[in-house]
PDBQT receptor file of N, H, CA, C and O in Angstrom, charges set to zero:
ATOM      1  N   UNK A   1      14.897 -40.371 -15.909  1.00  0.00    +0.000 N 
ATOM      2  CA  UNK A   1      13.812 -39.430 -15.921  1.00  0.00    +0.000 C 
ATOM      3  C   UNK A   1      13.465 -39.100 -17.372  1.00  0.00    +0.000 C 
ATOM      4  O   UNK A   1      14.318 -39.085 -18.260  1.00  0.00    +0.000 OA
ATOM      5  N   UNK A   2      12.264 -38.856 -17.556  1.00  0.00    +0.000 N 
ATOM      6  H   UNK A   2      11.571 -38.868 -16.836  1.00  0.00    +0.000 HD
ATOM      7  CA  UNK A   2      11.738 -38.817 -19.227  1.00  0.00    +0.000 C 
ATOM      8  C   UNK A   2      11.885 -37.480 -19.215  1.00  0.00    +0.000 C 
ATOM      9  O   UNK A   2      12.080 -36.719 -18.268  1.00  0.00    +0.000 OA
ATOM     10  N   UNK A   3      11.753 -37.242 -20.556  1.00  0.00    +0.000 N 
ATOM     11  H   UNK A   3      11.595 -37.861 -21.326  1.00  0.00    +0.000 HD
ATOM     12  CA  UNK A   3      12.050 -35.826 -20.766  1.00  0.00    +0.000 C 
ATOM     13  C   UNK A   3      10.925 -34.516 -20.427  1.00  0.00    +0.000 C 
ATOM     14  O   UNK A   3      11.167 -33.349 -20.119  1.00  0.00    +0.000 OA
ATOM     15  N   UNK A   4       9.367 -35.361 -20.657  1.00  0.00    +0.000 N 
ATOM     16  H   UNK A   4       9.170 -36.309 -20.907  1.00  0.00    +0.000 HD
ATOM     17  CA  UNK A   4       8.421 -34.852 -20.229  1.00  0.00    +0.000 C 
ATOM     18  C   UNK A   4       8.206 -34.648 -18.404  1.00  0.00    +0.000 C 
ATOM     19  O   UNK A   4       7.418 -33.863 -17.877  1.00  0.00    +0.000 OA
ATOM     20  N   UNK A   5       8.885 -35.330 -17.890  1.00  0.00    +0.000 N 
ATOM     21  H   UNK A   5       9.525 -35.968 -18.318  1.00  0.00    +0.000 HD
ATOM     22  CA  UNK A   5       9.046 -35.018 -16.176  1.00  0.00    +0.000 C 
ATOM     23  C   UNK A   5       9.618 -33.911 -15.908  1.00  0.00    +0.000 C 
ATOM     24  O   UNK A   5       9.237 -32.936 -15.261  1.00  0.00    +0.000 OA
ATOM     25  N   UNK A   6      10.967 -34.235 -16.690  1.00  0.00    +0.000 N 
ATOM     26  H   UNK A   6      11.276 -35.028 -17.216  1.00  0.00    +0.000 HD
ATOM     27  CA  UNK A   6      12.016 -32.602 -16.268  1.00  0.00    +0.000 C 
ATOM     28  C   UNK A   6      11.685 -31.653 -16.675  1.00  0.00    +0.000 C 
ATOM     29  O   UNK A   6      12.176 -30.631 -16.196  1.00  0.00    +0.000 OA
ATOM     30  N   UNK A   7      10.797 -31.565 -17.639  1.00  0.00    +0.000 N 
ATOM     31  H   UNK A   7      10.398 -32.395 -18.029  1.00  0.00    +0.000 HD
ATOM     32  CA  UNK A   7      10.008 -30.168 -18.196  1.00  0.00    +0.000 C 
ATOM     33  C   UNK A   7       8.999 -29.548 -17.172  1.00  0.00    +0.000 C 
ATOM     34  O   UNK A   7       8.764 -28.422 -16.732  1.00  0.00    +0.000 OA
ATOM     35  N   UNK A   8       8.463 -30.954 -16.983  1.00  0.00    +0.000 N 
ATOM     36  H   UNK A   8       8.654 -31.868 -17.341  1.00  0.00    +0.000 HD
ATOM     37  CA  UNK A   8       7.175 -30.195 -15.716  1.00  0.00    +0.000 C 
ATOM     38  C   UNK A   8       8.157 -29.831 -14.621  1.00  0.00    +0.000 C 
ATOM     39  O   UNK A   8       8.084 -28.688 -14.169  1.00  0.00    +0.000 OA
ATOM     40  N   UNK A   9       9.019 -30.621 -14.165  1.00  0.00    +0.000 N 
ATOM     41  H   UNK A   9       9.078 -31.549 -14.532  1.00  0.00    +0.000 HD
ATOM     42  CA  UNK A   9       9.497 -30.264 -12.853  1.00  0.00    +0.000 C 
ATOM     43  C   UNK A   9       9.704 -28.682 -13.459  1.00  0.00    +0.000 C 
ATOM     44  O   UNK A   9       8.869 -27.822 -13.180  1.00  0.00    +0.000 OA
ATOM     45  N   UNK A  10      10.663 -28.429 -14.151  1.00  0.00    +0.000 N 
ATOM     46  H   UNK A  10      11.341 -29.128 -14.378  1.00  0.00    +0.000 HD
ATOM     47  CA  UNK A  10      11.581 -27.256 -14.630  1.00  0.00    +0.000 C 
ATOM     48  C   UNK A  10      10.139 -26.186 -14.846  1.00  0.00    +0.000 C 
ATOM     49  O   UNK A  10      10.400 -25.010 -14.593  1.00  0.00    +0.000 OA
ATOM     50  N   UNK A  11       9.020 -26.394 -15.175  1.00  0.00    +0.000 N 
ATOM     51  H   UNK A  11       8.808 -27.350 -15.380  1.00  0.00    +0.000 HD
ATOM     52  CA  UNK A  11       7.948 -25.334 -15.419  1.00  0.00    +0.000 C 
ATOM     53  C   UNK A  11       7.667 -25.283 -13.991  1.00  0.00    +0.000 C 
ATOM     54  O   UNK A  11       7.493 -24.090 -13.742  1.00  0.00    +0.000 OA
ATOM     55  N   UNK A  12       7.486 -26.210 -12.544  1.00  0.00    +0.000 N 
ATOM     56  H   UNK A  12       7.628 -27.179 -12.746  1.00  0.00    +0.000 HD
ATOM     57  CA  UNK A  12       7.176 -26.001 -11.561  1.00  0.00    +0.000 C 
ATOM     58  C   UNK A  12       7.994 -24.812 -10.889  1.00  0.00    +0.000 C 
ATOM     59  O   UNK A  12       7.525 -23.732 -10.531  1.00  0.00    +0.000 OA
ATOM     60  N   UNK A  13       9.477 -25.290 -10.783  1.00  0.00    +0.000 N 
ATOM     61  H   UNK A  13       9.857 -26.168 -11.075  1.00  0.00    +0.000 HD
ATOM     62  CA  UNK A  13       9.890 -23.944 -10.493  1.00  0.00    +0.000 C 
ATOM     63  C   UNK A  13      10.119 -23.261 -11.149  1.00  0.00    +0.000 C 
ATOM     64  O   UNK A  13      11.342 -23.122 -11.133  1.00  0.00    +0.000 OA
ATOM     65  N   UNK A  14       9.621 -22.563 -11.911  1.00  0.00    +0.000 N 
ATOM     66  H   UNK A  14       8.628 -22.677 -11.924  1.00  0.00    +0.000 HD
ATOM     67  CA  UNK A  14       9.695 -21.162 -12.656  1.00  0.00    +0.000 C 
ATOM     68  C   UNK A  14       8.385 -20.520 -12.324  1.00  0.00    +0.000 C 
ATOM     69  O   UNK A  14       8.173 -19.308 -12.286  1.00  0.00    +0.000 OA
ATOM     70  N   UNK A  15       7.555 -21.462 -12.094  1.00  0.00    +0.000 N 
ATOM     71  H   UNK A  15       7.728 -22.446 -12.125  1.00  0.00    +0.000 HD
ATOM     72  CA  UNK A  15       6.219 -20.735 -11.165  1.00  0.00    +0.000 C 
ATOM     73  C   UNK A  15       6.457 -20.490  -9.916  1.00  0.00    +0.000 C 
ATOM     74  O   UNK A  15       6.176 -19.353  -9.537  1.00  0.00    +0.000 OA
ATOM     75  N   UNK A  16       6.959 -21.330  -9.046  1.00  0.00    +0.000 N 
ATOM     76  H   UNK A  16       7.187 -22.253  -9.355  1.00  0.00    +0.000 HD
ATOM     77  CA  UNK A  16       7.208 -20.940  -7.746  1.00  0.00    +0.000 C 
ATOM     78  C   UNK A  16       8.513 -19.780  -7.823  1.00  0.00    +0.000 C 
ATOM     79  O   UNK A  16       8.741 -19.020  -6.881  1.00  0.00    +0.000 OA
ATOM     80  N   UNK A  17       9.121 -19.780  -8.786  1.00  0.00    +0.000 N 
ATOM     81  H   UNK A  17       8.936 -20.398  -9.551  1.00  0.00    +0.000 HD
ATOM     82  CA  UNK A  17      10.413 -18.752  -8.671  1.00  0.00    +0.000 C 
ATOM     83  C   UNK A  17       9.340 -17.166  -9.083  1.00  0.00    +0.000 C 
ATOM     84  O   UNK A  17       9.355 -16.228  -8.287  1.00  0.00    +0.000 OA
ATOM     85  N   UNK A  18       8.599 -17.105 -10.220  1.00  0.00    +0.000 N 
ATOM     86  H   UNK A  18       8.587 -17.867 -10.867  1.00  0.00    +0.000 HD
ATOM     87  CA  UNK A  18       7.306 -15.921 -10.477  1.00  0.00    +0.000 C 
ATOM     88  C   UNK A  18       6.699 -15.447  -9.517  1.00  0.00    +0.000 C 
ATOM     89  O   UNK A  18       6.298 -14.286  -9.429  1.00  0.00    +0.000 OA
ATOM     90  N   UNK A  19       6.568 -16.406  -8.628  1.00  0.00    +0.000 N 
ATOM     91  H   UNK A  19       6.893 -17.349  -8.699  1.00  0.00    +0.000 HD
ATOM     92  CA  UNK A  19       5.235 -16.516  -7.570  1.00  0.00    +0.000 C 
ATOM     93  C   UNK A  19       5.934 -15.446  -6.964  1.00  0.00    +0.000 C 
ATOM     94  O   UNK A  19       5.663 -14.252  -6.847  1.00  0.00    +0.000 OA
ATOM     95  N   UNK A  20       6.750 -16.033  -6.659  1.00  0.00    +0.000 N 
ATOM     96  H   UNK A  20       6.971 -17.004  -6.754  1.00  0.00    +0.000 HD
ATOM     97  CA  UNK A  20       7.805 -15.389  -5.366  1.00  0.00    +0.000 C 
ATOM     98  C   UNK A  20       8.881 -14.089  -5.549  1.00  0.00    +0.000 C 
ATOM     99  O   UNK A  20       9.539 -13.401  -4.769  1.00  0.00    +0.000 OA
ATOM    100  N   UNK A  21       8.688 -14.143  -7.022  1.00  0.00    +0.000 N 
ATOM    101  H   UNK A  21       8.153 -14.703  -7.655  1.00  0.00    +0.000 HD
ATOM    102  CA  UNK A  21       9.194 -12.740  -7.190  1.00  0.00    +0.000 C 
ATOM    103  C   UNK A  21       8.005 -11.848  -7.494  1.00  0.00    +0.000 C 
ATOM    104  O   UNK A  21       8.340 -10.704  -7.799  1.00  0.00    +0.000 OA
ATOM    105  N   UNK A  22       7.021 -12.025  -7.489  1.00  0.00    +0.000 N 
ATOM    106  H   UNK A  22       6.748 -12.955  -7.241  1.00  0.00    +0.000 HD
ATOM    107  CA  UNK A  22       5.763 -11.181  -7.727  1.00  0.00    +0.000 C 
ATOM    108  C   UNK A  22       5.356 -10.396  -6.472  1.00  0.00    +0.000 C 
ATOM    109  O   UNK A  22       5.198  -9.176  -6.426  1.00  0.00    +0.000 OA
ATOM    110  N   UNK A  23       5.135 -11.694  -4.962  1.00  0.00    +0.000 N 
ATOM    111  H   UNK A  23       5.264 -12.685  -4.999  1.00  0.00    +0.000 HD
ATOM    112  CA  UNK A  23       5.123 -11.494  -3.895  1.00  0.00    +0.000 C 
ATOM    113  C   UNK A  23       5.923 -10.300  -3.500  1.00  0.00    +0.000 C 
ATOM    114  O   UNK A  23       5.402  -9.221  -3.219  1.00  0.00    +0.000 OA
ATOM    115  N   UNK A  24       7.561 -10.590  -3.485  1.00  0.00    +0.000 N 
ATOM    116  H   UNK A  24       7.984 -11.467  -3.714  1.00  0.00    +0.000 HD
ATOM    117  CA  UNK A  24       8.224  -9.723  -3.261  1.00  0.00    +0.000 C 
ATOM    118  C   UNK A  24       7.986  -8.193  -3.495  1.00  0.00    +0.000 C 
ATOM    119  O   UNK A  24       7.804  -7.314  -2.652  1.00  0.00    +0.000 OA
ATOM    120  N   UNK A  25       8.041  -8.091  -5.077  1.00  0.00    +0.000 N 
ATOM    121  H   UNK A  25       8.188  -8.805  -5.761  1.00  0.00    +0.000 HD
ATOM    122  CA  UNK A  25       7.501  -6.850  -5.812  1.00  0.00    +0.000 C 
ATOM    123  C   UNK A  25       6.102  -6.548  -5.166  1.00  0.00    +0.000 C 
ATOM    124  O   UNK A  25       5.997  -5.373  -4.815  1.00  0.00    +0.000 OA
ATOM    125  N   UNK A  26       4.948  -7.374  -4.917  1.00  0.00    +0.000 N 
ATOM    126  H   UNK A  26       5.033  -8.329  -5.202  1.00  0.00    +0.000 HD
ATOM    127  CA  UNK A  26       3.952  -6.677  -4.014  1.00  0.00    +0.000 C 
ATOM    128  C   UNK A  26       3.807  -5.811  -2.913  1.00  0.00    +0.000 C 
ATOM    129  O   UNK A  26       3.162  -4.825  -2.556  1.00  0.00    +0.000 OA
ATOM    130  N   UNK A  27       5.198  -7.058  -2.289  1.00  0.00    +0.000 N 
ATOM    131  H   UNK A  27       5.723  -7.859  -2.578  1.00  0.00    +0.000 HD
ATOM    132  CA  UNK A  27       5.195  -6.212  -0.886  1.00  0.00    +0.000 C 
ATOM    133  C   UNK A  27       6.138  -4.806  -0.551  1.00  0.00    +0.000 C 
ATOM    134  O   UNK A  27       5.994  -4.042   0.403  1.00  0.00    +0.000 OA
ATOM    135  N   UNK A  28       7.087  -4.734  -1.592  1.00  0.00    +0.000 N 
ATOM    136  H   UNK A  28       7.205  -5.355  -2.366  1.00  0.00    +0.000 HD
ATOM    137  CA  UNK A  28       7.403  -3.444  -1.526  1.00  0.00    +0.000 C 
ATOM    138  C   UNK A  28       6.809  -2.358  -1.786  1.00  0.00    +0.000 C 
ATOM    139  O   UNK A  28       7.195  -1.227  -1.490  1.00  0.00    +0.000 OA
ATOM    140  N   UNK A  29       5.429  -2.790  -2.596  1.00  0.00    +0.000 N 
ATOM    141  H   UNK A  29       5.115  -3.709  -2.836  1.00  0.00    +0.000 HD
ATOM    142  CA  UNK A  29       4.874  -1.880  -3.024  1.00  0.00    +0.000 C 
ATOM    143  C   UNK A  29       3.761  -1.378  -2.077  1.00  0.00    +0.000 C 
ATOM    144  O   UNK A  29       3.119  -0.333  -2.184  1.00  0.00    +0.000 OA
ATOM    145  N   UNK A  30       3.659  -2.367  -1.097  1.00  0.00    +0.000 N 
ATOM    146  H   UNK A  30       4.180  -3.216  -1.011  1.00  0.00    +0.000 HD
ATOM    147  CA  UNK A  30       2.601  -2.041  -0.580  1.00  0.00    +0.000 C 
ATOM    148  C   UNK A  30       3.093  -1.307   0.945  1.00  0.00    +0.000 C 
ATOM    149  O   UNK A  30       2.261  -0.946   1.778  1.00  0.00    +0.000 OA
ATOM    150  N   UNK A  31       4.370  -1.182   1.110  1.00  0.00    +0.000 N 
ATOM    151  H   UNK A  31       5.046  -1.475   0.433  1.00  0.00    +0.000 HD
ATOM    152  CA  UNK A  31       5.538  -0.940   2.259  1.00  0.00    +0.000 C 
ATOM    153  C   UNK A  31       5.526   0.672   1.657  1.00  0.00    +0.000 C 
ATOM    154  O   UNK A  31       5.213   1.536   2.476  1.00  0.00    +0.000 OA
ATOM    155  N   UNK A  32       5.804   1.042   0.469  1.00  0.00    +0.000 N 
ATOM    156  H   UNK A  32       6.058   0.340  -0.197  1.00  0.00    +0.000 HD
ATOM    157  CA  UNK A  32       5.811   2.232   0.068  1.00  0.00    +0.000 C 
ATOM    158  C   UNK A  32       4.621   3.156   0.182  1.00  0.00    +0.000 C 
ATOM    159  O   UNK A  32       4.546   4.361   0.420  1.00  0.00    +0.000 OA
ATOM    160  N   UNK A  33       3.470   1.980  -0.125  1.00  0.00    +0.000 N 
ATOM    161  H   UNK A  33       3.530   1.001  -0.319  1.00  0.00    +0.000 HD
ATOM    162  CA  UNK A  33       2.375   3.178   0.175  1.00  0.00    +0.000 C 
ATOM    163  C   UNK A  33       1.892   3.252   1.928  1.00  0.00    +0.000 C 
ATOM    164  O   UNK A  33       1.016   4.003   2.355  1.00  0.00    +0.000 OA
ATOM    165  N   UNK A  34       2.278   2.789   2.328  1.00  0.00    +0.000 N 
ATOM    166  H   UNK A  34       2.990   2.178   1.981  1.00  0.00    +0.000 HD
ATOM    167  CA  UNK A  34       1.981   1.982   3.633  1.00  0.00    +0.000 C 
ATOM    168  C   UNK A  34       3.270   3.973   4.374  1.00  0.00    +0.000 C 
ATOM    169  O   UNK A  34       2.923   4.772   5.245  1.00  0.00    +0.000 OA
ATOM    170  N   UNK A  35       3.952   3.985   3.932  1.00  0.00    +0.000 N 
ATOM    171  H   UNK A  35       4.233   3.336   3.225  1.00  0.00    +0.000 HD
ATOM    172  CA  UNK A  35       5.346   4.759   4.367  1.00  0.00    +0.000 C 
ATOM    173  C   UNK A  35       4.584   6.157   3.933  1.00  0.00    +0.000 C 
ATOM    174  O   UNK A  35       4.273   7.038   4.735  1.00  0.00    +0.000 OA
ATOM    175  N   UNK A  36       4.319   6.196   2.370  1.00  0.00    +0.000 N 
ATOM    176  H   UNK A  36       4.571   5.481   1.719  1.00  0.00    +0.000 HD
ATOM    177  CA  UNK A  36       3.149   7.305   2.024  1.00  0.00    +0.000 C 
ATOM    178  C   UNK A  36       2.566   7.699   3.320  1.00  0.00    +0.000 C 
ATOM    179  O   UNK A  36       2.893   8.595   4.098  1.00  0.00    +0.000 OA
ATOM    180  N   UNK A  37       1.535   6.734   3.372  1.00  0.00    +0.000 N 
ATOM    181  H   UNK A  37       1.270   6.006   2.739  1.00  0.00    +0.000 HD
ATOM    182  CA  UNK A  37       0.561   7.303   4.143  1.00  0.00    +0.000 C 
ATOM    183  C   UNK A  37       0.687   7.857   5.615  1.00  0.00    +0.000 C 
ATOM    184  O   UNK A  37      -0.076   8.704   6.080  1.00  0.00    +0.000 OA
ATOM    185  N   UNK A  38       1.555   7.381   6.175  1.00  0.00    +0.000 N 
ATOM    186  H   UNK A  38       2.174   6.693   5.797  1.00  0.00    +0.000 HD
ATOM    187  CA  UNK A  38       2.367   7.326   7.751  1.00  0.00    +0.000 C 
ATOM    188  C   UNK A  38       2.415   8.944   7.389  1.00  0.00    +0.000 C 
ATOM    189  O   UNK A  38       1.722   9.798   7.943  1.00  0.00    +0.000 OA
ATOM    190  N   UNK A  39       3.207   9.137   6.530  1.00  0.00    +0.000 N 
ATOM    191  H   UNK A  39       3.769   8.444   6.079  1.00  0.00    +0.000 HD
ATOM    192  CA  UNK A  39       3.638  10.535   6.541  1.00  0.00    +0.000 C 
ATOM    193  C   UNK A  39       2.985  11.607   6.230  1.00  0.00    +0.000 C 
ATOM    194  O   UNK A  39       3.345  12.777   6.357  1.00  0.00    +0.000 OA
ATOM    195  N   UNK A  40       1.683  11.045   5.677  1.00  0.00    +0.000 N 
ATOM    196  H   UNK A  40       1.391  10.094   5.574  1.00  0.00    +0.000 HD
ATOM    197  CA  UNK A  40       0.594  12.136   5.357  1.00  0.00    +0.000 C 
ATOM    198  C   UNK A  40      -0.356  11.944   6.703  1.00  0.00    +0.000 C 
ATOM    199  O   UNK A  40      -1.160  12.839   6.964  1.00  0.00    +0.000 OA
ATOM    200  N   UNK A  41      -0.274  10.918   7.453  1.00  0.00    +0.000 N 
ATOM    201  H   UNK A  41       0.379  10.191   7.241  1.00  0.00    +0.000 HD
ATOM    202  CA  UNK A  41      -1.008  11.291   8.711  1.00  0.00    +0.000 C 
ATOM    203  C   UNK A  41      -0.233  12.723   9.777  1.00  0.00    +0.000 C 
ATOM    204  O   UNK A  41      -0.739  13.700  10.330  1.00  0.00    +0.000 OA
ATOM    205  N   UNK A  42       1.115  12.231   9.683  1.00  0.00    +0.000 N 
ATOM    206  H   UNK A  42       1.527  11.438   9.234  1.00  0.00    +0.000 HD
ATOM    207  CA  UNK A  42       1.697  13.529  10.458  1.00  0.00    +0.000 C 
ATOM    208  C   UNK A  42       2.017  14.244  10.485  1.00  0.00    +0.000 C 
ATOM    209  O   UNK A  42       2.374  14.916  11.452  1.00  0.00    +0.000 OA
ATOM    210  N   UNK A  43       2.065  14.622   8.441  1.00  0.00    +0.000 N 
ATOM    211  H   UNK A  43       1.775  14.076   7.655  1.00  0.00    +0.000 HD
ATOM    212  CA  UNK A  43       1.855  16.164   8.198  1.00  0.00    +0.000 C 
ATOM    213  C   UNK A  43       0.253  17.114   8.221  1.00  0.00    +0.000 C 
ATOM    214  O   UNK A  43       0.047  18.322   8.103  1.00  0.00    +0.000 OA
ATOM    215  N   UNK A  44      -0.580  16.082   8.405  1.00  0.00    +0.000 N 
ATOM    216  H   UNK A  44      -0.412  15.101   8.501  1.00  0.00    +0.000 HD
ATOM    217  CA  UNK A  44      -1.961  16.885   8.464  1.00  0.00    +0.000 C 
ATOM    218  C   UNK A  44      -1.927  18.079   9.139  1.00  0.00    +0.000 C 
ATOM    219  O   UNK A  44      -1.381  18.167  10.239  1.00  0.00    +0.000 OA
ATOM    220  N   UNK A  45      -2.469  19.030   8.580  1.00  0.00    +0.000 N 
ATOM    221  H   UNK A  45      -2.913  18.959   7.687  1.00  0.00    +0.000 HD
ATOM    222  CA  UNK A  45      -2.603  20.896   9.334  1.00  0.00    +0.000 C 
ATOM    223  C   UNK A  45      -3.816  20.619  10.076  1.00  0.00    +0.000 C 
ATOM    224  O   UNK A  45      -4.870  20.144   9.654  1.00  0.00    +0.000 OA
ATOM    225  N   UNK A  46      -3.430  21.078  11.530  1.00  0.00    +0.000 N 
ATOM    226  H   UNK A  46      -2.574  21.464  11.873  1.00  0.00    +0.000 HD
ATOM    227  CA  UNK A  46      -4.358  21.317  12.384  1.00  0.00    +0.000 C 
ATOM    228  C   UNK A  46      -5.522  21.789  12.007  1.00  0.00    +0.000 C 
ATOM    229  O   UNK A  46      -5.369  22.469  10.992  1.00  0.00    +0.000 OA
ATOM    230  N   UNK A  47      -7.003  21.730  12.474  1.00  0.00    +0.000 N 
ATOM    231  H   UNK A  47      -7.127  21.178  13.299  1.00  0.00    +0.000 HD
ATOM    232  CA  UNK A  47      -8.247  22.808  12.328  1.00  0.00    +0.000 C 
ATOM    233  C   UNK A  47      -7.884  23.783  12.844  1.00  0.00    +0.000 C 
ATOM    234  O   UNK A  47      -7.440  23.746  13.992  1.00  0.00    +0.000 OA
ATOM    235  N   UNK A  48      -7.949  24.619  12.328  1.00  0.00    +0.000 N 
ATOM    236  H   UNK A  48      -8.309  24.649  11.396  1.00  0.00    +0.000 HD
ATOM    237  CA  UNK A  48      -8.202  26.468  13.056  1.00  0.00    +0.000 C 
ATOM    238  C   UNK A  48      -9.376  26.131  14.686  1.00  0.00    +0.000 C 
ATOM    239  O   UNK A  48     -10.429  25.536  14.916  1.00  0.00    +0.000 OA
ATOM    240  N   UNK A  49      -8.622  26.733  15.260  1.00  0.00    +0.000 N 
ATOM    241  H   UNK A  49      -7.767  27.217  15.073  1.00  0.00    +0.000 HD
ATOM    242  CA  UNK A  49      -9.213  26.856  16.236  1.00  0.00    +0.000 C 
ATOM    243  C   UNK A  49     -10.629  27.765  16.564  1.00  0.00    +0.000 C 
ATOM    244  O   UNK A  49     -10.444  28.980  16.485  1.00  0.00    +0.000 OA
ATOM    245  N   UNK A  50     -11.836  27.391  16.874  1.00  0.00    +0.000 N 
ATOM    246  H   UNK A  50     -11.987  26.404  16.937  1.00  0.00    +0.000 HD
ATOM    247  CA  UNK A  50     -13.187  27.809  16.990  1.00  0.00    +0.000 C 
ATOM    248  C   UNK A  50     -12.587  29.375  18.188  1.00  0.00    +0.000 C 
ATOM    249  O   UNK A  50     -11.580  29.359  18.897  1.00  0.00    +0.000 OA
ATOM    250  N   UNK A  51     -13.375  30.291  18.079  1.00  0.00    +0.000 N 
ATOM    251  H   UNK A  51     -14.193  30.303  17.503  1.00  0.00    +0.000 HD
ATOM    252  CA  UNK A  51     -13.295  31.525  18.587  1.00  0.00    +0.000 C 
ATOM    253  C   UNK A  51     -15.172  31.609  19.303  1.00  0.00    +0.000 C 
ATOM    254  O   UNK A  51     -16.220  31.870  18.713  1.00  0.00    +0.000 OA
ATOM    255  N   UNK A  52     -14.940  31.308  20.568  1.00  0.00    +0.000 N 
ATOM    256  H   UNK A  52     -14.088  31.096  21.047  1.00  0.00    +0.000 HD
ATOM    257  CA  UNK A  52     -16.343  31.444  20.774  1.00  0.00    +0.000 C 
ATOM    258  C   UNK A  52     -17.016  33.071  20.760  1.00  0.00    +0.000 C 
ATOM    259  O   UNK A  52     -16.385  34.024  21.220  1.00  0.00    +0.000 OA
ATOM    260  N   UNK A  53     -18.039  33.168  20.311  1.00  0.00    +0.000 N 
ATOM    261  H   UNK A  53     -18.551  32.394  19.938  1.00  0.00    +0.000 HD
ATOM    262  CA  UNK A  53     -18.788  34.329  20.341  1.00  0.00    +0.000 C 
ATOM    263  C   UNK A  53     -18.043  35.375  19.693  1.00  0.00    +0.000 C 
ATOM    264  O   UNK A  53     -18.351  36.548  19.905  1.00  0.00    +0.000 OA
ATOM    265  N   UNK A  54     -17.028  35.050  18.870  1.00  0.00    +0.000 N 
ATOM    266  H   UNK A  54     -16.778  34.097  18.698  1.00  0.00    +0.000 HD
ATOM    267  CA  UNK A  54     -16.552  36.276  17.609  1.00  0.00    +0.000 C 
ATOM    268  C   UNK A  54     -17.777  36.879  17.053  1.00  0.00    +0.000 C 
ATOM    269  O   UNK A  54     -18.106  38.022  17.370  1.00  0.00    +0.000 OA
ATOM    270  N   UNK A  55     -18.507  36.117  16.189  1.00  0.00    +0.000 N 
ATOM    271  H   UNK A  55     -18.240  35.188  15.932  1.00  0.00    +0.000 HD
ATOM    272  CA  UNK A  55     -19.833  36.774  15.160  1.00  0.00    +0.000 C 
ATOM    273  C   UNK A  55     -21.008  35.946  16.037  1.00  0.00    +0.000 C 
ATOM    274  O   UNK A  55     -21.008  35.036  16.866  1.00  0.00    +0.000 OA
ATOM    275  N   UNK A  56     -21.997  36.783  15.376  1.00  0.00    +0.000 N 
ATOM    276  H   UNK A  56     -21.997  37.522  14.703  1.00  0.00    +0.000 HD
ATOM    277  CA  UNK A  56     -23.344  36.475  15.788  1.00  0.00    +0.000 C 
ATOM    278  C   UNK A  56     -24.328  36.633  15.031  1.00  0.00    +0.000 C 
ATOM    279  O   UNK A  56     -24.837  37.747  14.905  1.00  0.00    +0.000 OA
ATOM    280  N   UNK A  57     -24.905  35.280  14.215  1.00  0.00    +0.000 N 
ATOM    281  H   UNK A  57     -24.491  34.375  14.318  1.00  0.00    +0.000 HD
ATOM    282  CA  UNK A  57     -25.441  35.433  12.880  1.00  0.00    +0.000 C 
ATOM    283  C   UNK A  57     -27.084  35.170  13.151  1.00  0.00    +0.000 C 
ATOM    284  O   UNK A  57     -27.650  34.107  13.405  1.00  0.00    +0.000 OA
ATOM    285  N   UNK A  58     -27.546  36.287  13.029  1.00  0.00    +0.000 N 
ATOM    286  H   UNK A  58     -27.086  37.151  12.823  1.00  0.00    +0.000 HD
ATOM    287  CA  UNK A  58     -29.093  36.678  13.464  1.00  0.00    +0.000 C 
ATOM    288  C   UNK A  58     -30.144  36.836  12.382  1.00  0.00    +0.000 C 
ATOM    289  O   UNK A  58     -30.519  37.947  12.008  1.00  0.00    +0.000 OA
ATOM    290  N   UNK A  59     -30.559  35.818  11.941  1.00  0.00    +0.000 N 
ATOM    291  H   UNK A  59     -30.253  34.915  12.245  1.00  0.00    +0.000 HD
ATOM    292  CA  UNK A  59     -32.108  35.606  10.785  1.00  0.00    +0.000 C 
ATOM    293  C   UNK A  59     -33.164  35.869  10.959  1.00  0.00    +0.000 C 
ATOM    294  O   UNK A  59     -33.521  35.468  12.067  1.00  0.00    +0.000 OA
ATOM    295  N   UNK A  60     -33.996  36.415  10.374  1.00  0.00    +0.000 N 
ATOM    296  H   UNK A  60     -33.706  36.741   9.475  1.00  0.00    +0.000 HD
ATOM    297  CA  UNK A  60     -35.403  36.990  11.159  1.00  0.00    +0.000 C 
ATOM    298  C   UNK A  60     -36.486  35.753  10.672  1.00  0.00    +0.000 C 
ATOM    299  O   UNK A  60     -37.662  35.783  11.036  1.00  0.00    +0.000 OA
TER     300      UNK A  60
């Protein structure tokens, strides 16, 4: 094997090894906000509940 082969091979995986540690690091990141958000859906505070016919707002 020439020396210029084993270099490319050896640059191939170091891209596929990047690739794939990038991926990784993406997807945790996107698991975290993903976990965020879950938890801000089921802390949301209820609306106040409507009171029918409390006030009665009369404009001339």
């Amino acid at each position: 094997m020439s020396v210029s082969a084993l270099m490319g091979k050896q640059v191939a995986e170091l891209q596929q090894t990047v690739s794939l540690s990038l991926m990784k690091s993406q997807m945790a990141t996107q698991t975290a906000h993903a976990t965020v958000m879950m938890e801000q859906l089921t802390a949301s505070t209820p609306a106040p509940h409507p009171f029918k016919g409390g006030t009665v707002d009369v404009k001339a």
